[in-house]
MARZA-69789 format. One line per 2 residues: their letters; for each residue z, y, x of C-alpha. Coordinates in nm, 4 decimals, padded with zeros to 6 digits. Layout:
A> Z/Y/X ~ ...
//
This chain:
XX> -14.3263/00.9263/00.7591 ~ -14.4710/00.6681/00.4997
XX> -14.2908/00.3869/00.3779 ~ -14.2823/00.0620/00.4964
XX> -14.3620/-00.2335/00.3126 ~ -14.0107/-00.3788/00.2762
XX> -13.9145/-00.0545/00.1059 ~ -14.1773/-00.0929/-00.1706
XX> -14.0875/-00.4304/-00.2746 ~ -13.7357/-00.4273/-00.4602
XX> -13.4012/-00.6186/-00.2617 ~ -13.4843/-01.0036/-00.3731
XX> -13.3639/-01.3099/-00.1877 ~ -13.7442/-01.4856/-00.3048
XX> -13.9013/-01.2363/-00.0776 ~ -13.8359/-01.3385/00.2238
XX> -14.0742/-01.6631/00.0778 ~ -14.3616/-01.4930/00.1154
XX> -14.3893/-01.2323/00.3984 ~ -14.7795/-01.1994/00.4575
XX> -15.0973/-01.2814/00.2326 ~ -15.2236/-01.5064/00.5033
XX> -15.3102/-01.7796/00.4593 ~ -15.4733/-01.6702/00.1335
XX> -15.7149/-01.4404/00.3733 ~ -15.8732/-01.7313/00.5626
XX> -15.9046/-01.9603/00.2531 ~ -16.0489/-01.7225/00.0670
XX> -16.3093/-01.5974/00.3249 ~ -16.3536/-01.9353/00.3787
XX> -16.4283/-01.9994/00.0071 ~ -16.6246/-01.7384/-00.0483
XX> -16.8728/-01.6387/00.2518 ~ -16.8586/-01.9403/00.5130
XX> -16.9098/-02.2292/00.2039 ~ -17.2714/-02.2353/00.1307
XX> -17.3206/-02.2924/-00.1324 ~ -17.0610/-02.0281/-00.2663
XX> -17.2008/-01.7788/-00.0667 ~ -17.5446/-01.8487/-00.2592
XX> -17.3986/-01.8397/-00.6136 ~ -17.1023/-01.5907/-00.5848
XX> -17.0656/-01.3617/-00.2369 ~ -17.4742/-01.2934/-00.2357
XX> -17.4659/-01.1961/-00.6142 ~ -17.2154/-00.9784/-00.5988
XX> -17.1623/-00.8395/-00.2078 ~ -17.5512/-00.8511/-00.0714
XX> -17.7916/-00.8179/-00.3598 ~ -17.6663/-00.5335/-00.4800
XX> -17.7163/-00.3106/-00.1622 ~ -18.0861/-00.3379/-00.1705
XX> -18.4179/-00.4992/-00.2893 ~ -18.5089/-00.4779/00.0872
XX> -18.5411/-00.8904/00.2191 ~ -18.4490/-00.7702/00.5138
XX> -18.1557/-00.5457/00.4465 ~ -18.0045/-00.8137/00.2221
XX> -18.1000/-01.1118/00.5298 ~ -17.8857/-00.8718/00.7347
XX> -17.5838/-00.7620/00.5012 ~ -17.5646/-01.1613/00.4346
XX> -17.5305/-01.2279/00.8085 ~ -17.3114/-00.9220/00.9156
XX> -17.1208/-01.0871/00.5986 ~ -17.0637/-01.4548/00.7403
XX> -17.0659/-01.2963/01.0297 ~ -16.7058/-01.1041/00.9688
XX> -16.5392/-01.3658/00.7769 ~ -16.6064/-01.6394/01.0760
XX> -16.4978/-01.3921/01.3265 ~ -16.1482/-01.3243/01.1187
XX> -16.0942/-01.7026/01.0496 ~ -16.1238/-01.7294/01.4629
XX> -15.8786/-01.5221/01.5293 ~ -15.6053/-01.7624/01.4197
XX> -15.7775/-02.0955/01.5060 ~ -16.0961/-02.1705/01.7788
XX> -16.2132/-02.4330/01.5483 ~ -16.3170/-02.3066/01.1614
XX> -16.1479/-02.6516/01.0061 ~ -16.2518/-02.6263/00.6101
XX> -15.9976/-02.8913/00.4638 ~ -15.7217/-02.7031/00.7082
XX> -15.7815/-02.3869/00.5779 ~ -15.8217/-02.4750/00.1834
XX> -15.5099/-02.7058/00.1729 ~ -15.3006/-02.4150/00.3782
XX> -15.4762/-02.1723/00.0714 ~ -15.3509/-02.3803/-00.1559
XX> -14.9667/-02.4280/-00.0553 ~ -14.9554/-02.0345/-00.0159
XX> -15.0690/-02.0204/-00.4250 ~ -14.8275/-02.2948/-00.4983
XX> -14.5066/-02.0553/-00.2859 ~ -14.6485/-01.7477/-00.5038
XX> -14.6312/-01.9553/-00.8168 ~ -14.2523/-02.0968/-00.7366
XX> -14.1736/-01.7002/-00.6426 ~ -14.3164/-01.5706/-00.9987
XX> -14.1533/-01.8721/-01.1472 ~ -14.1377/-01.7653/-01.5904
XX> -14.0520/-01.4006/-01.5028 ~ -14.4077/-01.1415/-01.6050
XX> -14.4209/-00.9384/-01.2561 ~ -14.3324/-01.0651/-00.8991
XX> -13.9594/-01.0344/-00.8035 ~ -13.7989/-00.9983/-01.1458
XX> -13.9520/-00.6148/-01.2375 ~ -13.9262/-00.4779/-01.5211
XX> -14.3239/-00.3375/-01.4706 ~ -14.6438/-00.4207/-01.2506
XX> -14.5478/-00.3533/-00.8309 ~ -14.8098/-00.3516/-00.5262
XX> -14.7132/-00.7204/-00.4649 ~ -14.8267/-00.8071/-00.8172
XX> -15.1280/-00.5700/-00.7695 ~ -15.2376/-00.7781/-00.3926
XX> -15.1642/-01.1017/-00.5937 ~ -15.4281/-01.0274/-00.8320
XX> -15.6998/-00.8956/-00.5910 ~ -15.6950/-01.2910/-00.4944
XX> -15.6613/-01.4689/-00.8319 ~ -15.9070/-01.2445/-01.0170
XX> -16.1944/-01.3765/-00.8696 ~ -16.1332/-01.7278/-00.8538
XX> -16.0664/-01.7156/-01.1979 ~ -16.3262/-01.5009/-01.3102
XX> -16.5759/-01.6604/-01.5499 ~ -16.6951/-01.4046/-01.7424
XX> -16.9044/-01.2005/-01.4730 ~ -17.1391/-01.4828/-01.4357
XX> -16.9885/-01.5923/-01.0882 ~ -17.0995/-02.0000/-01.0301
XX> -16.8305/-02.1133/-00.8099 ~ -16.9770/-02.4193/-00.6660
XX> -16.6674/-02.5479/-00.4982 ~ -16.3895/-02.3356/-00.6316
XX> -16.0867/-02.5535/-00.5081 ~ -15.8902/-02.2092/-00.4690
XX> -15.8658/-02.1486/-00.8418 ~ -15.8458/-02.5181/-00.9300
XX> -15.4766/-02.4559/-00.7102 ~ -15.4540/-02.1198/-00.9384
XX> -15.4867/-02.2613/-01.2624 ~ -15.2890/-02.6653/-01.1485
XX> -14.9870/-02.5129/-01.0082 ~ -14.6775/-02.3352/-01.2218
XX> -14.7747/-02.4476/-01.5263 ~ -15.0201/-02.1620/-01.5439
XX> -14.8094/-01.8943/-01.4617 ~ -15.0563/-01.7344/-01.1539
XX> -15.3218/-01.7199/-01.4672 ~ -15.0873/-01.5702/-01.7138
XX> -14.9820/-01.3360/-01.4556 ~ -15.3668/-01.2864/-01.3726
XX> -15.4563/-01.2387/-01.7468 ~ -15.1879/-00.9777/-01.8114
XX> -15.3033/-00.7520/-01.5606 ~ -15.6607/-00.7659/-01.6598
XX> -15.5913/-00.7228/-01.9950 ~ -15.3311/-00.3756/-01.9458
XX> -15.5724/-00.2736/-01.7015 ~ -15.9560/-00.3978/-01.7256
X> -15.9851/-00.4678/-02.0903
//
């Protein structure tokens, strides 16, 4: 039987502070494929153009796109609100930053764990500015880079740099 995700993360009192990645999710999608003008500069770049040259493949892989993320974000709320969403994004990177406080990993390891790993699948892009992503309105990674002193982009930087450098 596989493990379950308590028994991956080691025993830490912080932990119970963060227990899921939502609301991250729904500000993210948000961000990313319901924004406009986002979706434009940063989601079609990297998530629609490169499927096809085909107008109408792309027309449709940009809809099926939106399409998905507005779906998710309605199953937790009828109404899509955009402020709602962001600020609750926002408090969930300030509780990561107060868990990694000045230690290098996530829960006081001694090395890189899954939690660090699903940490950085969020922070990566909003802080990526070297692949030529345009964030239009990147409030997400303004909260990123405001809130520990830096320590979400220090955490953000070391993992790129043992693993993507």
């Amino acid at each position: 039987m596989g493990k379950s995700h308590q028994t991956l993360l080691p025993p830490c009192p912080k932990r119970k502070q963060i227990t899921k990645q939502q609301p991250l999710t729904p500000s993210q999608l948000y961000q990313l494929y319901i924004e406009p003008r986002n979706f434009a500069n940063v989601a079609r770049p990297l998530y629609v153009d490169t499927v096809s040259t085909n107008t109408l493949v792309r027309a449709t892989t940009a809809y099926q796109l939106q399409r998905a993320a507005l779906e998710e974000l309605r199953k937790t709320n009828s109404s899509v609100d955009a402020g709602e969403i962001l600020a609750d994004g926002k408090e969930a990177f300030a509780a990561l930053s107060t868990v990694l406080g000045g230690d290098e990993w996530f829960f006081g390891r001694e090395e890189m764990g899954l939690f660090d790993a699903a940490v950085f699948a969020y922070t990566c892009l909003l802080l990526d500015r070297t692949g030529g992503l345009e964030w239009v309105d990147n409030g997400l990674g303004d909260a990123v880079r405001e809130c520990g002193q830096g320590n979400l982009v220090r955490h953000c930087e070391r993992i790129r740099g043992l693993y993507f450098s």
